[in-house]
C-alpha positions in Angstrom: 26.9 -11.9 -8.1 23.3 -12.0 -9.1 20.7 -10.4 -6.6 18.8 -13.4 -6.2 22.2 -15.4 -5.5 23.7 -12.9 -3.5 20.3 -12.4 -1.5 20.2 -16.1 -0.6 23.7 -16.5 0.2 22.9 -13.5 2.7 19.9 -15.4 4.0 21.7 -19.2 4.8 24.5 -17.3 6.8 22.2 -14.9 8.7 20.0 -18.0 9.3 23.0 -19.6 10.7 25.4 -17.1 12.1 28.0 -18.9 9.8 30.0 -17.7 7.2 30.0 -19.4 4.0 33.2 -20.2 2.6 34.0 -19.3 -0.8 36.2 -22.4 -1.8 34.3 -25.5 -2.2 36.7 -27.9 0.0 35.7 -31.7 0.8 34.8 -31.7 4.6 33.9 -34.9 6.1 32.6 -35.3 9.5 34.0 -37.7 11.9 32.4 -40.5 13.6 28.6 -41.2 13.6 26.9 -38.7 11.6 23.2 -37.4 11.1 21.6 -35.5 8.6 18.4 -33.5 8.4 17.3 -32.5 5.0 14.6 -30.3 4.2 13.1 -28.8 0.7 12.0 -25.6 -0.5 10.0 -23.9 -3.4 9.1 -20.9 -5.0 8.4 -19.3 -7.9 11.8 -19.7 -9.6 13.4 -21.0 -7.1 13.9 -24.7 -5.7 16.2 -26.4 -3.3 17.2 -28.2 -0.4 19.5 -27.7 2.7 21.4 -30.9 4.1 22.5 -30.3 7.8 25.0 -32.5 8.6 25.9 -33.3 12.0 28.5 -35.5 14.3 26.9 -37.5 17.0 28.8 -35.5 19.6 27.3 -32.2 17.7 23.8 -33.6 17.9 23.6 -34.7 21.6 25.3 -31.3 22.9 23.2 -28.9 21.1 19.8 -30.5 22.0 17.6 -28.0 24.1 17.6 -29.1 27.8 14.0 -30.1 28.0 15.1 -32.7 25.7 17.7 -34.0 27.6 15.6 -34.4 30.7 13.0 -36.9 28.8 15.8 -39.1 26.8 16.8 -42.6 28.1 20.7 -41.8 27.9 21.4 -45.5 26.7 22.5 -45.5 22.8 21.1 -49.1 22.1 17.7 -48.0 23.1 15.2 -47.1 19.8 13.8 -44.0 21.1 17.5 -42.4 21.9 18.1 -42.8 18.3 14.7 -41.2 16.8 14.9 -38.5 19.5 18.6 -38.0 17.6 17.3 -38.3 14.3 14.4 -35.8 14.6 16.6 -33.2 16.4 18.4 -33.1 13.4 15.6 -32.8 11.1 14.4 -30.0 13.6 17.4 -28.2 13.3 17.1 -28.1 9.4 13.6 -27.1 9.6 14.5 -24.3 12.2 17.5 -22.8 9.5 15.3 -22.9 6.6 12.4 -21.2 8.4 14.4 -18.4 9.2 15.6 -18.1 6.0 12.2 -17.7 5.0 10.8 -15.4 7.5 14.2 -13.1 5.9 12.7 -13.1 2.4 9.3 -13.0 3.0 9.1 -9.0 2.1 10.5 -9.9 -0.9 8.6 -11.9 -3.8 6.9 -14.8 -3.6 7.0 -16.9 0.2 8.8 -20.3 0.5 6.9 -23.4 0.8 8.6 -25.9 3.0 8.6 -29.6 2.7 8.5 -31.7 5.9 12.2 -32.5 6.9 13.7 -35.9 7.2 16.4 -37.1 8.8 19.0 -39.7 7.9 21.8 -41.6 9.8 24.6 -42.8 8.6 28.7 -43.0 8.9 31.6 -42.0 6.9 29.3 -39.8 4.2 31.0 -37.2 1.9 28.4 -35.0 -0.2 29.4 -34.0 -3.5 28.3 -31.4 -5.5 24.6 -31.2 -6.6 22.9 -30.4 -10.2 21.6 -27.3 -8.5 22.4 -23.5 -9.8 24.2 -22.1 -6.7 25.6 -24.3 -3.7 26.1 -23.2 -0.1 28.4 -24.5 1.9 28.9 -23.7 5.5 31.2 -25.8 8.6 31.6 -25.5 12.2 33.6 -27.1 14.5 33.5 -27.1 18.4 35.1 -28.9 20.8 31.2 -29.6 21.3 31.4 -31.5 17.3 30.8 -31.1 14.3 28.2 -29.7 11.7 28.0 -29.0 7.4 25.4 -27.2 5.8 24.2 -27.5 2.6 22.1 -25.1 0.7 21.7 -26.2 -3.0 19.7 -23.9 -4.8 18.4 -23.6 -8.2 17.3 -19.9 -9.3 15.5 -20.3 -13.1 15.4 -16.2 -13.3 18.1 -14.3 -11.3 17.5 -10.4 -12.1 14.5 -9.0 -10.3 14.3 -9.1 -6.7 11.8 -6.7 -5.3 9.7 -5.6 -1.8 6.1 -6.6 -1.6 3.7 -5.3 1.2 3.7 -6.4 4.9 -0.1 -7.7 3.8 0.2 -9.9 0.6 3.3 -11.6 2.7 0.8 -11.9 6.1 -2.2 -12.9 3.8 0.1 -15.4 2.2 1.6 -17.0 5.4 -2.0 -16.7 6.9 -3.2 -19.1 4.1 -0.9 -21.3 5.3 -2.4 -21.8 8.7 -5.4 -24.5 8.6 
């Protein structure tokens, strides 16, 4: 496996305390379903991760304070954005730990704002990307699929950069 794949790999399950499974199986999720889906660049190196969860997955796994401020009636509008942008949160919070793992090494990700979709009965197929990632949990709490496609335009050199080009980097990033 190529450093760059193998290094990435690395990074989605350590990001996510979930292994990712070598066979690529079709996994669909059951009921209601939300996805949040975030982007990523570098030099080299593009991609998105789709996180895919159940209904039941998305209302148990929201943080308490949460919880306390949300009407609990489905019909009502802000029930389902409060849903929807948990979901997106929970794909931004995955990808920004997978950056904060790789930023001693090479060039630092840039992250697009996530979005979050809804939707029912949805099977992802494979993407045009380089190297996919799949990963699946399952809980008596629900469900949940991520998706890491990644496209890597030069996998052979991976190497460490200072502690201050990364700060200075992420620093330029603060406004």
């Amino acid at each position: 496996m190529k450093p760059l794949n193998k290094g990435t790999r690395g990074v989605f399950e350590g990001a996510t305390d979930l292994p990712i499974f070598a066979e690529s199986k079709e996994i669909v999720l059951t009921g209601q379903t939300y996805e949040g889906v975030i982007g990523f660049t570098a030099a080299e190196v593009r991609g998105s991760l789709v996180v895919n969860m159940n209904e039941s997955m998305v209302l148990n796994s929201r943080p308490m304070e949460i919880r306390n401020r949300l009407s609990t009636d489905p019909e009502e509008p802000a029930f389902q954005r409060t849903l929807n942008d948990w979901c997106g949160e929970v794909a931004n919070q995955i990808l920004g730990r997978a950056k904060n793992r790789i930023s001693g090494f090479g060039p630092m990700l840039t992250l697009s704002n996530p979005i979050s979709l809804r939707a029912s009965g949805k099977v992802w197929g494979g993407s045009s990307a380089t190297h996919e990632f799949r990963q699946c949990l399952e809980r008596a709490e629900g469900q949940v699929l991520s998706i890491a496609s990644v496209t890597i335009e030069n996998d052979n050199r991976v190497e460490a950069i200072s502690a201050n080009t990364a700060a200075s980097e992420a620093e330029m990033m603060l406004f």
